[in-house]
C-alpha positions as CSV (number, residue, x, y, z in Angstrom):
1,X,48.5,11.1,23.6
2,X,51.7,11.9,21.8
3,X,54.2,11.8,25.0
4,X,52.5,8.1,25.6
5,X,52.8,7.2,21.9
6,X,57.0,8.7,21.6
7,X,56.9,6.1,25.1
8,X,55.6,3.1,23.7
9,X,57.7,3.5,20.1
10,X,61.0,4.2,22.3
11,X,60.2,0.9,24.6
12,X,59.6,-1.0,21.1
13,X,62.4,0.2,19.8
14,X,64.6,0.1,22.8
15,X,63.9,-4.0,22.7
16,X,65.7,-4.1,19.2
17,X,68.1,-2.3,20.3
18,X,69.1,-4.9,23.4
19,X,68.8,-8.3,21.0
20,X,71.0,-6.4,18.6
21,X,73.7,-5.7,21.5
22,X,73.4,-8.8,22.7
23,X,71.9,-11.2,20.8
24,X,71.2,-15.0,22.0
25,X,72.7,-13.5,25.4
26,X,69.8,-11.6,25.7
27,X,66.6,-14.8,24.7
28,X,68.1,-16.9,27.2
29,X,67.7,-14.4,30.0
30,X,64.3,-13.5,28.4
31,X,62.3,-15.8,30.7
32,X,63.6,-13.8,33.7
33,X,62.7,-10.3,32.0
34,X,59.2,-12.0,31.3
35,X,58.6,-13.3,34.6
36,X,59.0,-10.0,36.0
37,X,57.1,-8.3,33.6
38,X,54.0,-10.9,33.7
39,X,54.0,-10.5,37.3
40,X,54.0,-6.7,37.6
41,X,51.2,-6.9,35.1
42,X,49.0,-9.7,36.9
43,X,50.0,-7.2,40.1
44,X,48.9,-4.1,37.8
45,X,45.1,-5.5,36.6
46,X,44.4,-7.0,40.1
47,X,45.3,-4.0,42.4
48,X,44.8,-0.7,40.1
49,X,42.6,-1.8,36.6
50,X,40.0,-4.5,38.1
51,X,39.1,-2.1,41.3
52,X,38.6,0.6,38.8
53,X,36.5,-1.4,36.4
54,X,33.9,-3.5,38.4
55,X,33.9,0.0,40.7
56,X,32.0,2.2,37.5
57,X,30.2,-1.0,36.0
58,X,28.9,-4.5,36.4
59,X,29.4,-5.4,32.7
60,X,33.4,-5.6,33.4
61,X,33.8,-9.5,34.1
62,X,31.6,-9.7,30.5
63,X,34.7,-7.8,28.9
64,X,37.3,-9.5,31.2
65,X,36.1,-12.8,29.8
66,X,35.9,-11.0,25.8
67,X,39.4,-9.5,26.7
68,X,40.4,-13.3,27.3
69,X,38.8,-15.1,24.6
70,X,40.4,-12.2,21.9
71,X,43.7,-13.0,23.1
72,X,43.2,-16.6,22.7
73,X,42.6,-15.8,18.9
74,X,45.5,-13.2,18.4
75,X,48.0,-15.6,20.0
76,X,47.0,-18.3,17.5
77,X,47.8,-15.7,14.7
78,X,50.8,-14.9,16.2
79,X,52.1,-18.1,17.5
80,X,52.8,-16.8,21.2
81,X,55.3,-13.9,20.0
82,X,53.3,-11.7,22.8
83,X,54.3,-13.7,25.6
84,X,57.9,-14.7,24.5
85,X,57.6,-17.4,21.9
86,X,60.1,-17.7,19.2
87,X,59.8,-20.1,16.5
88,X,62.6,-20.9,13.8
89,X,61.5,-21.5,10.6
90,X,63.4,-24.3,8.1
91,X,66.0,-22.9,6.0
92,X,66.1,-23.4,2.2
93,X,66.7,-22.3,-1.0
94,X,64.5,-19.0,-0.7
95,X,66.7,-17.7,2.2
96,X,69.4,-16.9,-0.3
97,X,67.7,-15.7,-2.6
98,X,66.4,-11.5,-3.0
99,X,64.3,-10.9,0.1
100,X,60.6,-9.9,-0.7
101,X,58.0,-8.5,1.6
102,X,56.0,-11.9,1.0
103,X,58.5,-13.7,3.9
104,X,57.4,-11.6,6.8
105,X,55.2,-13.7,9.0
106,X,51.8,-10.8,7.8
107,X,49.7,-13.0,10.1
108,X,51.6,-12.2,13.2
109,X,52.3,-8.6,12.5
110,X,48.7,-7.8,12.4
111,X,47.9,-9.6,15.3
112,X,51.0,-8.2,17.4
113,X,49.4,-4.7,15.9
114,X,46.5,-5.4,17.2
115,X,47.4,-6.8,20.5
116,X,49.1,-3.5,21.0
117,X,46.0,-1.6,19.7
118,X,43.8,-3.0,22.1
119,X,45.7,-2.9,25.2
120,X,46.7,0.6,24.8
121,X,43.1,2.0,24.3
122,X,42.6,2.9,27.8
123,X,45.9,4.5,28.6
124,X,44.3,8.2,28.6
125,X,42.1,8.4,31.6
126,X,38.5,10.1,31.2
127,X,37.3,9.2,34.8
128,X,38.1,12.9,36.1
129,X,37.0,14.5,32.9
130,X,33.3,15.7,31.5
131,X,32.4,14.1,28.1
132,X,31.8,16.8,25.1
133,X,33.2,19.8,27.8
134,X,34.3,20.8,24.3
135,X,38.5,21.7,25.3
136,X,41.1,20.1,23.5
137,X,44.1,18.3,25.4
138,X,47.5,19.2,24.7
139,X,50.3,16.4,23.8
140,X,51.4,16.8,27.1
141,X,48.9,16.8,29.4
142,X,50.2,14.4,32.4
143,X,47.2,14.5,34.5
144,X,45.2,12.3,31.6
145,X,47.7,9.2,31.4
146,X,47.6,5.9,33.3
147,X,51.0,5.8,34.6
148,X,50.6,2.6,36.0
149,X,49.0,1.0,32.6
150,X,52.1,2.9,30.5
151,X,54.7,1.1,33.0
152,X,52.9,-2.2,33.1
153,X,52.7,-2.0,28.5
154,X,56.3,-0.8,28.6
155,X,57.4,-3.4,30.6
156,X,55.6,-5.8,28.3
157,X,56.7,-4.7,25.3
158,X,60.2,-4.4,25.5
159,X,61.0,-8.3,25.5
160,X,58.0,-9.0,22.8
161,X,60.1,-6.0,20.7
162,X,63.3,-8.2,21.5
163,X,61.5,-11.5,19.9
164,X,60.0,-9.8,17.3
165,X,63.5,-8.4,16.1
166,X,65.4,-11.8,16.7
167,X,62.3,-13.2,14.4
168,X,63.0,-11.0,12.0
169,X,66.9,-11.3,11.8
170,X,66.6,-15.2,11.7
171,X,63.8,-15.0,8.8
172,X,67.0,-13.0,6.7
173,X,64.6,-9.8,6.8
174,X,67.1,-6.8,5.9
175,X,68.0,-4.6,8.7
176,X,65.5,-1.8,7.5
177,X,62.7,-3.3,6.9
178,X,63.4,-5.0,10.3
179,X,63.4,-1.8,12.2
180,X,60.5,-0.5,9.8
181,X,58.5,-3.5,10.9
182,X,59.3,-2.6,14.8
183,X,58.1,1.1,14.2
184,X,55.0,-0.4,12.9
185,X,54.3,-2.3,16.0
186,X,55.6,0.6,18.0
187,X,53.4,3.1,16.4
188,X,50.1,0.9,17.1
189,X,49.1,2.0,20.5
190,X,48.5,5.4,19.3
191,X,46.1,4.1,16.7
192,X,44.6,2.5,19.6
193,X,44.3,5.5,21.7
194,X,43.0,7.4,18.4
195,X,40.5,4.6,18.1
196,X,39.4,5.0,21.7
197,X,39.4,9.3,21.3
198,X,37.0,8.7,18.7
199,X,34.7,6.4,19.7
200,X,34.5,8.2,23.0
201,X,34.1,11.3,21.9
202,X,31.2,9.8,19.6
203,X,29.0,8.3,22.6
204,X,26.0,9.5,24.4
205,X,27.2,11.1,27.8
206,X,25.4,8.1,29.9
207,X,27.5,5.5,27.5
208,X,30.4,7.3,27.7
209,X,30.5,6.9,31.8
210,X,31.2,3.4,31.6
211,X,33.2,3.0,28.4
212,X,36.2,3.7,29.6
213,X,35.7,0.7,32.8
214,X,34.5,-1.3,29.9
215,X,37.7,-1.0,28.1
216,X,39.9,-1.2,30.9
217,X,38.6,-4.5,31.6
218,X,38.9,-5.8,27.9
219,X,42.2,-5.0,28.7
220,X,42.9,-6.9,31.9
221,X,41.5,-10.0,30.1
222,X,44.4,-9.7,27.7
223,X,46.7,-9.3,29.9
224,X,45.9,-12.2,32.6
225,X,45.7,-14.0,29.4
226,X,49.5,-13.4,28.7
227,X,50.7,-12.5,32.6
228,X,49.3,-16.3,33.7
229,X,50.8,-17.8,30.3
230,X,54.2,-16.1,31.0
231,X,54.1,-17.4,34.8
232,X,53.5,-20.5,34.0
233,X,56.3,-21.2,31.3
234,X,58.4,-19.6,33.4
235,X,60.7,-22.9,33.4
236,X,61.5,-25.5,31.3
237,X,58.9,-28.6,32.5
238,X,56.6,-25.8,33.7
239,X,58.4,-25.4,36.7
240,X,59.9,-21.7,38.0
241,X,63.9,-22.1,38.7
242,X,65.6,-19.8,41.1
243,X,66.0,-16.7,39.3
244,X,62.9,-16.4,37.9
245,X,60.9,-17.2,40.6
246,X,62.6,-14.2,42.3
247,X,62.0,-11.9,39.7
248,X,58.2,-13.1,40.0
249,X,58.6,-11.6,43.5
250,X,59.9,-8.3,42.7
251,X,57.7,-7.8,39.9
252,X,54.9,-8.8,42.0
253,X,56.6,-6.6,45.0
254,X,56.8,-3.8,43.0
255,X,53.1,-3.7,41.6
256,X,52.3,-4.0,45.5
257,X,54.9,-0.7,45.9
258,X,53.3,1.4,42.7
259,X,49.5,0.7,43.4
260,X,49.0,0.3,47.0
C-alpha cells in the first residue's frame, strides 16, 4: 500500500513538475498525452478490469452504471479538471491583493480528492488471498498490487496533476500552497486504499468474495466515463487530428501488449 501510495504522489507530483518546465508548451500538447492515456485506460477496463469483475459477480454492470453516474456528479464539481479541462477565471482587483485560502476552487479539490479516492480503492488485489487469514502485509508486498490499474491511474493522473498546477498558478495561488494542494491530491489514493482495507477487512467472508469485483467495476464506470470524454474531445470540433489519433492507437496498442 505504501510503494503504490510513494507511486501515485511521485506521478502527481511529477505533472507539476512538467507544466512548471514547460508551461503553455506542455497544455497544448495535453490533448495528445490525454488521448493516449484515455485510450490505454478504455484498453485497461475492457481487457483486464471488466473480465475480472462480471467473472466473480453479476452485480458489476449495477456498479459500472453507479461508477458512471458518480463521475457525472464529481465532474460537475470539478468542471472537467479530470479529463483535461482548464478554465481561466476573470482577473480583478482581488488578484493583487494578499492571497487567502478562500480563492482555491474548494469544490474541485474535493471532488478531484475524491475522484482519486475512488478509483484507487481496488489497486491491492484480494482475489488470491483468504479474508481474516489474520497476516499482516508488508509495504512492499508486490504480489498484492494491480500493476495494470497503477499504470492505467498513473498514466491518468499525471496530465490532471499538470492542469491542476497550471489552475493554480493562473488563480495567483503561491508556489507552496500550490505544491501543498498537489500533495493533497497525490496523497488521496492511499485514503482510498485505507478506506477499501477497512471496509474489507470488516465484511462477512461471503461479502467479502465479491467486494473487491464490485469495486473494480465502480471503477471502470469512472473511468469509461473520462476515457470516452477524453476520446471524444480529442480535437477541436470533436474531431481527432493526426497526432492524436495516433497516440489513440498506441495507447490502445499498448493496453492490447500489457493485458493480452
Amino acid at each position: 500500500m505504501l510503494l503504490t501510495a510513494l507511486i501515485f504522489l511521485l506521478a502527481t507530483f511529477l505533472g507539476g513538475w512538467v507544466f512548471v518546465l514547460l508551461g503553455q508548451r506542455g497544455l497544448d500538447n495535453l490533448g495528445v498525452i490525454l488521448s493516449f492515456g484515455g485510450s490505454f485506460i478504455i484498453g485497461m477496463c475492457f481487457l483486464h478490469l471488466v473480465p475480472e469483475a462480471f467473472g466473480t459477480t453479476s452485480l458489476a454492470g449495477v456498479f459500472v452504471i453507479g461508477g458512471f453516474l458518480v463521475q457525472g456528479l464529481l465532474e460537475y464539481l470539478s468542471k472537467g479538471i479530470e479529463h483535461g479541462h482548464f478554465h481561466a477565471h476573470d482577473h480583478g482587483e482581488h488578484c493583487e491583493g494578499e492571497f487567502g485560502w478562500n480563492r482555491l476552487p474548494w469544490a474541485a479539490l474535493l471532488s478531484l480528492a475524491l475522484h482519486a479516492a475512488l478509483e484507487s480503492m481496488p489497486v491491492l488485489d484480494h482475489s488470491g488471498h483468504h479474508h481474516h487469514e489474520g497476516h499482516v502485509h508488508g509495504p512492499l508486498s508486490l504480489d498484492m498490487i494491480d500493476w495494470g490499474l497503477v499504470t492505467g491511474l498513473v498514466l491518468h493522473k499525471v496530465p490532471v496533476a499538470m492542469v491542476l498546477m497550471a489552475m493554480m498558478i493562473e488563480q495567483h495561488v503561491p508556489k507552496r500552497t500550490s505544491w501543498l494542494v498537489l500533495a493533497g491530491f497525490g496523497l488521496s489514493p492511499l485514503l482510498g486504499m485505507l478506506a477499501f482495507e477497512g471496509i474489507f477487512h470488516g465484511l462477512s467472508a461471503d461479502i467479502a468474495v465479491v467486494f473487491p469485483a464490485c469495486m473494480q467495476a465502480l471503477v471502470v464506470g469512472i473511468l469509461l466515463h473520462i476515457g470516452t470524454t477524453v476520446l471524444f474531445e480529442a480535437g477541436d470540433g470533436h474531431a481527432f487530428n493526426r497526432k492524436k489519433f495516433v497516440a489513440t492507437c498506441v495507447g490502445l496498442g499498448t493496453s492490447l501488449v500489457a493485458f493480452l
